[in-house]
N, C-alpha and C positions, 0 to 999 in steps of 0.2 A: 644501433649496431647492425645497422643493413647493407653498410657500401662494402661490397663484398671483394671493390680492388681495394680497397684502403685494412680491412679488418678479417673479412670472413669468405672462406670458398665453401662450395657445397659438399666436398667431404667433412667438412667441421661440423657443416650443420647436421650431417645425418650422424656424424659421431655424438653429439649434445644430443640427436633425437634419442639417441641407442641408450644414452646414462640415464637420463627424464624418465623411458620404461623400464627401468631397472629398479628405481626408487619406491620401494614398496608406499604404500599409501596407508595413511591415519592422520588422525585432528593435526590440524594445524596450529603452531604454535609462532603467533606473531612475532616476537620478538626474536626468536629465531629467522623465518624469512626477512624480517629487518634488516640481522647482520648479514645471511647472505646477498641480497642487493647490495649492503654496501661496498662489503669485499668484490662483485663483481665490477662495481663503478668505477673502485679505485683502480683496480688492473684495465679497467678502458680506458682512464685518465693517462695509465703509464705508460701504455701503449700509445697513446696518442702521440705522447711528448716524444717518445723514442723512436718514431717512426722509422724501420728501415728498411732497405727497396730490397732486401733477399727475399724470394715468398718463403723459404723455408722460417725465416723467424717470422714472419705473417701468421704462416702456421700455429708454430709454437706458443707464441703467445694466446689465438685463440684457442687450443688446447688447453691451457693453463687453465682460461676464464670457463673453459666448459665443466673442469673439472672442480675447479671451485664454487661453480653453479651447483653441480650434482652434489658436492659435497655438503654443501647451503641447507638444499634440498634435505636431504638427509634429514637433517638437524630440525629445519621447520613441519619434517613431517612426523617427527617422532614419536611413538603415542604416551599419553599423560597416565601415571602409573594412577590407581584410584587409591583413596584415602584408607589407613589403616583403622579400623570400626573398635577392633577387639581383640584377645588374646584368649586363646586356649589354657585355661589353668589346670585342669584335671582332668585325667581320660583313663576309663577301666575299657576292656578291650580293644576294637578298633575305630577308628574314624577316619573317614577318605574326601577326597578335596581333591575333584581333578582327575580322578582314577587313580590317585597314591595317599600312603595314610599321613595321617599327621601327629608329630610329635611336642610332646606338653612344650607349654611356651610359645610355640608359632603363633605370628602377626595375622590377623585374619581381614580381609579387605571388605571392601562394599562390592555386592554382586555375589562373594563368593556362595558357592554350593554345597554343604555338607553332610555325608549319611554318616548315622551310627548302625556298625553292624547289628545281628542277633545278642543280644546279653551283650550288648557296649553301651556305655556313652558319655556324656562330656560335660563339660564345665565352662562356661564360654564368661570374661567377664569385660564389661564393656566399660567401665567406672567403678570406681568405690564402692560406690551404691546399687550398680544397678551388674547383676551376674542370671546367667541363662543354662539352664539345663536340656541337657538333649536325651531320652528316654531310648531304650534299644528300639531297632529298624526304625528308624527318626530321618527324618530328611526337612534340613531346612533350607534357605537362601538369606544370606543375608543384606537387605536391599541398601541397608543405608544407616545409619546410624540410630535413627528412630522408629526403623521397620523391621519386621523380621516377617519373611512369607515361609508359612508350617505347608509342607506338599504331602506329609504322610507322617504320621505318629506322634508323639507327647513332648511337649517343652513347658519348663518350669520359670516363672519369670518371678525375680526375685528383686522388687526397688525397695531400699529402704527407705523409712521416712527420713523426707525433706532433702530427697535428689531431682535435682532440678532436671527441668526436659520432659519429652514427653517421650514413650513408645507405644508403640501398636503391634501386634500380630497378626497377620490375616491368614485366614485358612477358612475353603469353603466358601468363600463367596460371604464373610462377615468378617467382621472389624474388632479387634478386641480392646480396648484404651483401657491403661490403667490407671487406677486415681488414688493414688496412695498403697501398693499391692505385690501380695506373694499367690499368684495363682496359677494355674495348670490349664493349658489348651490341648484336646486329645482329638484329633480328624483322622480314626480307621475306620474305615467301612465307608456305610454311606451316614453317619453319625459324628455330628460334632458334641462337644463336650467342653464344658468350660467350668472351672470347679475354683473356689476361691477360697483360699488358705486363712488370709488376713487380710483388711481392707476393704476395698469395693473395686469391681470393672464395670467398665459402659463397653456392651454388644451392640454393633452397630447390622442389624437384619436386613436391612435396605426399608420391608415393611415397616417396621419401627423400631427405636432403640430398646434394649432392655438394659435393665442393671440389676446386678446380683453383687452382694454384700460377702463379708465370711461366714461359712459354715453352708451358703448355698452354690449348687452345682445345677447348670442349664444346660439340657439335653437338648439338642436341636437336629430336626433331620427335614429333607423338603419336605414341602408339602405339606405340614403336620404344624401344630400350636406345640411353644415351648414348654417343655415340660421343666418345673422346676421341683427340687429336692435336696434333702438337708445332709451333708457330707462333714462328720466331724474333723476338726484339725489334726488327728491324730488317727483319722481314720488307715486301717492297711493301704487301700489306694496309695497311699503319701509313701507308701515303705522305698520303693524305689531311688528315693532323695538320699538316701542314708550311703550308700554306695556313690556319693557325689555331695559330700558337703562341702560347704565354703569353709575354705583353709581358715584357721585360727590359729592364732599364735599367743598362747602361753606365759611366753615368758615374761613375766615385771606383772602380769595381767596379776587381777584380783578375782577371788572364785567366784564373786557376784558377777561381774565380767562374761567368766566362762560359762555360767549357769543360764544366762541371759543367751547368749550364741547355742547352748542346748535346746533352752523351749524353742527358738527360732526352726530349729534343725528342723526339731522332733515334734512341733506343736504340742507338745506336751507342756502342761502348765507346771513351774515350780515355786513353790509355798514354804516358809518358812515359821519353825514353830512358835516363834516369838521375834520379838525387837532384839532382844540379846543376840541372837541367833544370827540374825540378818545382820548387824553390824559385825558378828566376827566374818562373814564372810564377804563382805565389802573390802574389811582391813588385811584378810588373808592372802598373801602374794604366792601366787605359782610361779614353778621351775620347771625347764623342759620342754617337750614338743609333743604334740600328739599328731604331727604329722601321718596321715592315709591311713590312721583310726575313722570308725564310724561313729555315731556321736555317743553310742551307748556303748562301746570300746572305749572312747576318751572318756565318758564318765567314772569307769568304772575307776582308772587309773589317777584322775584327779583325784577323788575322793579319798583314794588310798594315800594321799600326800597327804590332807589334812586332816584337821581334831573333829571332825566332823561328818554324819553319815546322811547319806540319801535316801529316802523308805519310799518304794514304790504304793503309790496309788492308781486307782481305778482310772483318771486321766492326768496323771502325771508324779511326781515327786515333791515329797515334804523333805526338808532337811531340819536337821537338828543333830545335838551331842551327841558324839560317836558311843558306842556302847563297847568298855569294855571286858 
């Protein structure tokens, strides 16, 4: 499209130069500049056949092609939204993305950036199995589906058993894999902290890997040997989660059910005083919601449903026959 008596004058061409820089730039997407080529070919084909000696439809026509080129354009350069990672399930004060906050529900993508203010934070869940906590003044990124990079304060990662996939945390210049696990990454100051609830992670140091099981917590700072130390399941450290539990739903459920989603909560362990005991409350169906209860809020209000009561101990709850 060069014979410029047949097709093109040099005002056409500096008007197609003028569209071309106009056309913001991002990934190219082939099939897109595919169809623009073709819609341009076909209008040079129509042209061809229609040739007529006025230059002003000479003009016109290439006008047309220039604008269908830019329009082309457009289309093959338009950028590629990135994949939706995860949603925001539960949030007590603020959370921002972007310099604006976010409200429960929102789709959260790969890249995105999010802080929890002072006294906020979040509930992020990725799968069935697998949900993320975000601790006050928290900044994380989230890379990708099976990353997450911690830049400042405490995230809680929570896989249940037998969720396929793997993820990792990095914060600090270490690796955190988890291998079956509900445990806590903390990078304030110049101190990382790795603390594991249930299960086992593999830290990746660059020097060497470590791994720490449940009930141990790995203090790491440059320069210095890992210190390790024992952190019970139910320790206060943990209190924080309770103001961000995973939603549960109630109703059809059976209280052996709900009591199971408590020790998870609470790390606290629940015991039952006998076989009798434990079958009624397998067979026991709950009603209701305990919706933005904490878990020791929802228990208190289960129990009040059934024949049955909860006796606090030293690291967790016996249940047995209600007393009355």
């Amino acid at each position: 499209m060069t014979d410029k008596d047949d097709n093109w004058v040099a005002t056409d061409e500096a008007r197609l130069a003028r569209l071309m820089r106009a056309v913001p730039r991002a990934t190219p997407d082939p099939a897109a500049r595919a169809r623009a080529f073709d819609a341009v070919q076909a209008e040079w084909q129509a042209q061809q056949a229609l040739r007529a000696p006025r230059t002003a439809h000479r003009r016109w026509t290439a006008a047309a092609a220039a604008v269908v080129l830019a329009a082309g354009a457009a289309l093959w350069m338009r950028p590629v939204a990135t994949p939706a990672i995860a949603s925001l399930d539960r949030v007590h004060g603020a959370v921002i993305a972007a310099g604006a906050p976010l409200a429960v529900g929102a789709t959260l993508r790969g890249g995105a950036t999010l802080e929890t203010a002072a006294d906020s934070g979040a509930l992020l869940r990725y799968s069935a199995g697998l949900t993320l906590r975000l601790d006050a003044g928290t900044r994380v990124t989230l890379v990708d589906a099976a990353t997450l990079r911690l830049g400042a304060g405490q995230v809680y990662v929570d896989i249940a058993p037998g969720t396929a996939g793997d993820f990792t945390v990095q914060a600090a210049g270490a690796r955190v894999r988890h291998l079956g696990t509900r445990y806590a990454v903390d990078a304030r100051g110049d101190a990382l902290r790795i603390a594991v609830r249930e299960g086992a992670v593999e830290v990746d140091l660059r020097a060497r890997p470590e791994r720490a099981v449940a009930g141990e917590m790995l203090l790491v700072r440059p320069g210095e040997p890992v210190v390790r130390s024992f952190l019970a399941a139910d320790d206060p450290q943990w209190d924080w989660l309770a103001r961000l539990p995973t939603p549960v739903d109630i109703e059809g459920a059976s209280l052996a059910d709900f009591l199971r989603w408590y020790a998870d909560e609470t790390g606290r362990a629940v015991d039952y005083v006998d076989a009798d005991t434990r079958a009624r409350a397998a067979s026991a169906v709950l009603h209701g919601s305990v919706a933005g209860l904490t878990p020791a809020e929802a228990l208190a209000i289960v129990m009040a449903s059934v024949d049955l009561a909860a006796e606090p101990r030293s690291n967790g709850i016996v249940v047995g026959p209600a007393h009355h």
